[in-house]
C-alpha positions as CSV (number, residue, x, y, z in Angstrom):
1,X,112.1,165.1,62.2
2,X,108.4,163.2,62.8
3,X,108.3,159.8,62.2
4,X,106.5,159.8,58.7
5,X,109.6,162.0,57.5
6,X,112.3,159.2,59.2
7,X,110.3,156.1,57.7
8,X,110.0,157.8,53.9
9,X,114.2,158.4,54.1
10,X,115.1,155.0,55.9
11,X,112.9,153.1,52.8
12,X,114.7,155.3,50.3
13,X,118.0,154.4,51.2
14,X,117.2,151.0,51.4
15,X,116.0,150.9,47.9
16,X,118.4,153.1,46.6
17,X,121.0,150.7,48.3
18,X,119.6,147.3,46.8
19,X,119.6,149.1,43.5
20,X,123.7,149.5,44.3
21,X,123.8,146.1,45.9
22,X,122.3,144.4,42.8
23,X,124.1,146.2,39.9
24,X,127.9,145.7,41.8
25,X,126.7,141.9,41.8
26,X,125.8,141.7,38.0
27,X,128.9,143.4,37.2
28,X,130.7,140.8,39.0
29,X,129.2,138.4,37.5
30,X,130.9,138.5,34.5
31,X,134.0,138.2,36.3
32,X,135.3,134.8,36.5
33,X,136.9,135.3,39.8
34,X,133.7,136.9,41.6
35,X,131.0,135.1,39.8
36,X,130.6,132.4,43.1
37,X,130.5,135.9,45.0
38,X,127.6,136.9,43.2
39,X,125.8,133.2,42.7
40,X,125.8,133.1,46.6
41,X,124.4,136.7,46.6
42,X,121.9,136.3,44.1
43,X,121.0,132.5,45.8
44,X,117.4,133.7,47.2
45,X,116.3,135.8,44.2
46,X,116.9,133.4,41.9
47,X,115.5,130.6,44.0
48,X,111.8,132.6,44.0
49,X,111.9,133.3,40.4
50,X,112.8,129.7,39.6
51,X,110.0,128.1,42.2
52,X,107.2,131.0,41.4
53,X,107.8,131.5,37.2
54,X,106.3,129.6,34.9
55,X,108.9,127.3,32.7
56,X,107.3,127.3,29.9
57,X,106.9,131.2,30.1
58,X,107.9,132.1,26.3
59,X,109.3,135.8,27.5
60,X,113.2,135.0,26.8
61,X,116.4,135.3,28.8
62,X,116.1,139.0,29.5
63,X,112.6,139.4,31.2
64,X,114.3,136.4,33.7
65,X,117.0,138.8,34.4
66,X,114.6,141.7,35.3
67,X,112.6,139.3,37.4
68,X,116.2,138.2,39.4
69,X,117.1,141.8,39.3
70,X,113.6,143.2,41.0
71,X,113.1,140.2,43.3
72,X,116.8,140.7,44.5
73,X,116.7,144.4,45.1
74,X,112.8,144.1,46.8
75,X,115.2,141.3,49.3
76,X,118.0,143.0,49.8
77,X,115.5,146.6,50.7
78,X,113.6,144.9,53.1
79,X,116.6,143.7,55.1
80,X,118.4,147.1,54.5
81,X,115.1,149.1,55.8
82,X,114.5,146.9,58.9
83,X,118.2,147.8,59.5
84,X,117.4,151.1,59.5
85,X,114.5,151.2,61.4
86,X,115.7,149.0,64.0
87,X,118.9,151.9,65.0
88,X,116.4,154.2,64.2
89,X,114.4,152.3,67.2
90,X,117.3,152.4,69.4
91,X,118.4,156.2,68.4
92,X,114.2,157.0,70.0
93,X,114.3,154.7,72.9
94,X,117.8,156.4,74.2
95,X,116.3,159.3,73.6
96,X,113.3,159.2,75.0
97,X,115.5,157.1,78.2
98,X,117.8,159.9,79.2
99,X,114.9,162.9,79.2
């Protein structure tokens, strides 16, 4: 598999996997039991949309959530795709050590 192939997969999964990641936290946010799980997970997103958005932005409740939402699954891809690319790294340089 070339490299272009192994990059487009790696940055699928990762989005596909802060999608998950974000939707089990929103559900468990209307948990009472898990909702400090999910304000801890949600920290960093919802620190950038506070700091960057506009308070007097007149675009309700729900366009906030999408913003948390997007910001937090953008996050949570980068960090799974450098994951990914960093055993995908290691996978190459044993590969190309034992030929």
């Amino acid at each position: 598999m070339n490299w272009k192939r192994r990059l487009r997969r790696n940055l699928l999964f990762a989005v596909l996997g802060g999608l998950v990641a974000n939707i089990v936290y929103f559900c468990f946010e209307f948990s009472r039991s898990l909702q400090r799980v999910t304000i801890i997970a949600l920290g960093p997103a919802i620190n950038i949309v506070n700091r960057y958005l506009d308070p007097n932005y007149a675009a309700g409740v729900y366009l906030r959530y999408l913003e948390e939402f997007g910001v937090n699954i953008l996050l949570y891809a980068f960090w799974i795709f450098v994951i990914l690319l960093t055993i995908d790294l290691l996978r190459q340089l044993k590969r190309r050590l034992t030929r």
